[in-house]
C-alpha positions as CSV (number, residue, x, y, z in Angstrom):
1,X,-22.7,-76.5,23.7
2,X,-21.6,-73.3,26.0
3,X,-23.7,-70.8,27.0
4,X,-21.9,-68.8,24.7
5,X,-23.3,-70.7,21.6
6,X,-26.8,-68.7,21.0
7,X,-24.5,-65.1,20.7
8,X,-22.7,-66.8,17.7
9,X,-25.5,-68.5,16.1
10,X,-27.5,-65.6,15.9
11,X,-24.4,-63.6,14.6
12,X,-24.0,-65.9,12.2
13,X,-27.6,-66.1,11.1
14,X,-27.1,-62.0,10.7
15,X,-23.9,-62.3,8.2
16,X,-26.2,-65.1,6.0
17,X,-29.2,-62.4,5.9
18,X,-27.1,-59.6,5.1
19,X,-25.2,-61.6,2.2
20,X,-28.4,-62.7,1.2
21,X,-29.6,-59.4,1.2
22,X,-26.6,-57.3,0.0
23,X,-24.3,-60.3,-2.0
24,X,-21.1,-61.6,-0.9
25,X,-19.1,-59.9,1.4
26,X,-16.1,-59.7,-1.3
27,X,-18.6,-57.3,-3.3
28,X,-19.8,-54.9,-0.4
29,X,-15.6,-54.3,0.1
30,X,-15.4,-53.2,-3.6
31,X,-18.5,-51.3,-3.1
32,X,-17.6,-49.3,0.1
33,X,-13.6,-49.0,-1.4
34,X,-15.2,-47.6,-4.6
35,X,-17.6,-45.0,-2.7
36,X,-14.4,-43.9,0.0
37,X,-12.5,-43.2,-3.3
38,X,-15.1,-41.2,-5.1
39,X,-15.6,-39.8,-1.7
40,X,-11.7,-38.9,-1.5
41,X,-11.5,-37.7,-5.1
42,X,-14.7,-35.3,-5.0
43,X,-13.3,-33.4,-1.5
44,X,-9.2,-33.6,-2.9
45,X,-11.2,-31.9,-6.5
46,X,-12.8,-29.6,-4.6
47,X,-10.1,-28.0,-2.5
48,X,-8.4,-27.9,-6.3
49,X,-11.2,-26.0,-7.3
50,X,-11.3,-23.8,-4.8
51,X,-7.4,-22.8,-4.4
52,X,-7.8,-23.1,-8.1
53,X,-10.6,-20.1,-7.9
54,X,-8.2,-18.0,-4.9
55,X,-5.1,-17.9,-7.5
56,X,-7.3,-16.5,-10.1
57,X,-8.6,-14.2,-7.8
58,X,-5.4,-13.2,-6.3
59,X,-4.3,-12.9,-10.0
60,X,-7.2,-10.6,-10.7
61,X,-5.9,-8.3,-7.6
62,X,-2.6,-8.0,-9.0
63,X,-3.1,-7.4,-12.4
64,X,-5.6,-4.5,-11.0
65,X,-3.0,-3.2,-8.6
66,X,-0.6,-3.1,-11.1
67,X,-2.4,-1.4,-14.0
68,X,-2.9,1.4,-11.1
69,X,0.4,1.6,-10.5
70,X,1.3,2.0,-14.2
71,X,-1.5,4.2,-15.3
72,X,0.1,6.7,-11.5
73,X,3.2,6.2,-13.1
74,X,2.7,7.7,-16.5
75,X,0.4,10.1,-15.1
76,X,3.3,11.5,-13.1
77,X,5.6,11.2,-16.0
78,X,3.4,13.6,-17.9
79,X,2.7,16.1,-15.5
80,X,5.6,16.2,-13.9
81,X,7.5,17.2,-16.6
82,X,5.1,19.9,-17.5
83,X,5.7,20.9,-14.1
84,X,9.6,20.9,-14.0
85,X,9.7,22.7,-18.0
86,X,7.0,25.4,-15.8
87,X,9.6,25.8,-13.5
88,X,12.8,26.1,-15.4
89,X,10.9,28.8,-17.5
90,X,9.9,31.1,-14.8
91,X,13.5,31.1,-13.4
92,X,15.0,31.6,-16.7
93,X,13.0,34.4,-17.6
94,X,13.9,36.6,-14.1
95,X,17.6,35.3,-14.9
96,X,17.0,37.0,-18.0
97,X,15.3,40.0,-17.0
98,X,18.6,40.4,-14.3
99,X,21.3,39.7,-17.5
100,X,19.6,42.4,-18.9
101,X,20.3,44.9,-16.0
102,X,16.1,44.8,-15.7
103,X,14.4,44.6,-12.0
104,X,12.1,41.9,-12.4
105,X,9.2,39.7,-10.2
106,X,11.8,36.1,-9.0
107,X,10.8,33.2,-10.9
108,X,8.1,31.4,-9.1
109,X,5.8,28.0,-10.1
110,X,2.6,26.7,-8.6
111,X,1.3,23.3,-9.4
112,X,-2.1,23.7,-10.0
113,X,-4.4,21.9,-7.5
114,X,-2.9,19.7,-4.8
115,X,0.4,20.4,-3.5
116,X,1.1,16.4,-3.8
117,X,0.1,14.1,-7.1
118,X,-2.1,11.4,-6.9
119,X,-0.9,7.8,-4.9
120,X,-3.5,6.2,-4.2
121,X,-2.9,3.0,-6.6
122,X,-0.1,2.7,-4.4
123,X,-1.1,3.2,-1.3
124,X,-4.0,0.9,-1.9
125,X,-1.8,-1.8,-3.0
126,X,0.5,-1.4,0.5
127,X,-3.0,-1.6,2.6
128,X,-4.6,-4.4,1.0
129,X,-0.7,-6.1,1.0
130,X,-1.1,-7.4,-3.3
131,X,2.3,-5.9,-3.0
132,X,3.6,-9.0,-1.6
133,X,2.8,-10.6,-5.1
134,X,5.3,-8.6,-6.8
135,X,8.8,-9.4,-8.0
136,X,11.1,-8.5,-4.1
137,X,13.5,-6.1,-5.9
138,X,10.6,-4.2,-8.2
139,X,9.0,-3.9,-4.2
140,X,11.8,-2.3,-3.1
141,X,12.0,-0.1,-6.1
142,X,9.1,1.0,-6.2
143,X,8.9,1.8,-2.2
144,X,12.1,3.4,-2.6
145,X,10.6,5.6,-5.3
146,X,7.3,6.3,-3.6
147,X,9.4,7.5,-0.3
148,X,11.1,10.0,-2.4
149,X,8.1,11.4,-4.3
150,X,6.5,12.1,-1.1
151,X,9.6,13.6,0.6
152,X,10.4,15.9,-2.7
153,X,6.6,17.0,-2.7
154,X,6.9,17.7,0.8
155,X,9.5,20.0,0.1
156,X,7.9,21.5,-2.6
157,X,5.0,22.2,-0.2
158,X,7.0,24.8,1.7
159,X,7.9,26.4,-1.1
160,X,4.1,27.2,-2.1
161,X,3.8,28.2,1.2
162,X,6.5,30.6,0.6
163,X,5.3,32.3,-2.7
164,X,1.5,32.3,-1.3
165,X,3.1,34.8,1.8
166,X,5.8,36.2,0.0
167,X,5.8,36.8,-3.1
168,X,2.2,36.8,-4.3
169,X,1.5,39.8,-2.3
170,X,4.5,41.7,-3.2
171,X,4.0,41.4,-6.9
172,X,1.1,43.1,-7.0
173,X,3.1,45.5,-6.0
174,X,5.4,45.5,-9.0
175,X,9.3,43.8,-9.1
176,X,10.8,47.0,-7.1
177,X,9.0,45.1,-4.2
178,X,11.6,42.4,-4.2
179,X,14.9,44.3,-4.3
180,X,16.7,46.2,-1.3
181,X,17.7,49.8,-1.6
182,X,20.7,49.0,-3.2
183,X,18.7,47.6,-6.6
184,X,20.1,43.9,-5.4
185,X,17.8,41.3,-5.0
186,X,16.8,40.9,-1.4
187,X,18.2,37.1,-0.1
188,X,15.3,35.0,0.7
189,X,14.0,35.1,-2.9
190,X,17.2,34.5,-4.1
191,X,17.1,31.4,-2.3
192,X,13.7,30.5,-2.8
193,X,14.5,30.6,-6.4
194,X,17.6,28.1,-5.8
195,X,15.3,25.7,-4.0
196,X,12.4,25.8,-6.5
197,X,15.2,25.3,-9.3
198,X,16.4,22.0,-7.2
199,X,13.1,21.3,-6.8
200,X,12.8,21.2,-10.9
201,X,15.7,18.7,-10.7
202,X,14.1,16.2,-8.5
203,X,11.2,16.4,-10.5
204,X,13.3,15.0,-13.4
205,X,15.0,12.5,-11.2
206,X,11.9,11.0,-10.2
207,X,10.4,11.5,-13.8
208,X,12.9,9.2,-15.1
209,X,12.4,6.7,-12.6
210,X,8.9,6.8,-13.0
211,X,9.6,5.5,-16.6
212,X,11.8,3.1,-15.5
213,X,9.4,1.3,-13.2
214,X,6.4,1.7,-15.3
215,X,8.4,-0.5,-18.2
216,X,9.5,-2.8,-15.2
217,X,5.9,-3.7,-15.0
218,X,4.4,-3.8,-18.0
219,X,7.3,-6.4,-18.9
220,X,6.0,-8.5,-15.6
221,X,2.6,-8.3,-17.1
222,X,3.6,-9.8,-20.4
């Protein structure tokens, strides 16, 4: 017998002990096959699980983005039509005044509070990027419409600005404060009054769109 032969008879005499010890080889397979599987199964269920758990809680951050954005959106449906009827009002009642041959203070609004309504549902939404999750074309509308509320209240800024400086000051001086010495209304509040009255338009514009988008969602959230 080679040298060789004490390396495979002790090898040997290790497989008997261990099949003595753990039963035939056949079984140990099926043992080890059975624990890789449940092995397998338990990680492949737990990354489930846990993408499982991440679209719920993406879920959760979309519907809470969205009720935001709805709850903005009739808020500025409200309000801004009080504000646009406060404007039409105050014009129409110096148009009046003028039909009448009377002198009389320009028609003038100021929304109470912040020259700019509330965004922040919105602008939260952007930051955190939910925004992804909506529809693409109900992104770009309601981008598009967010872009315009702050350009048309950017605007409107101005013209606070302008009746602050203006015209505040000179009606406490009484109506004859705003007209040249001809009785004709002097320019600048003429066209202050033509801005404010566009002004009352684009709130309407974007009053209407506001609706329009709000319903957008609320379907998506059905």
């Amino acid at each position: 017998m080679s040298s060789a032969d004490p390396f495979w008879n002790r090898a040997f005499e290790r497989i008997i002990s261990l099949g003595e010890w753990s039963g035939p080889w056949r079984d140990r397979a099926a043992r080890a096959a059975v624990a890789l599987l449940t092995i397998f199964a338990g990680v492949t269920a737990a990354f489930i699980v846990d993408e499982y758990r991440a679209h719920l809680a993406e879920m959760d951050r979309l519907r809470q983005a969205r009720d935001g954005i709805i709850a903005e959106l009739a808020r500025y449906e409200t309000r801004g039509l009080e504000h646009a009827n406060g404007i039409t009002e105050s014009i129409e009642r110096w148009r009046t005044a003028d039909r009448r041959g009377e002198k009389a203070v320009p028609g003038f609004y100021r929304i109470p509070g912040a020259t700019h309504p509330p965004s922040a549902a919105w602008e939260a939404a952007v930051s955190s990027g939910v925004t992804s999750l909506f529809d693409p074309q109900l992104r770009v509308e309601l981008g598009y419409f967010y872009t315009e509320f702050l350009g048309v209240h950017d605007n409107y800024a101005r013209h606070h600005v302008f009746s602050e400086r203006e015209i505040l000051p000179r009606a406490e001086r009484g109506a004859e404060a705003f007209y040249d010495s001809s009785g004709t209304l002097m320019p600048e509040f003429r066209v202050h009054m033509a801005l404010m009255d566009d002004f009352g338009e684009d709130l309407r514009r974007l009053i209407k769109l506001a609706g329009d988008l709000r319903h957008k969602l609320e379907s998506e959230a059905e």
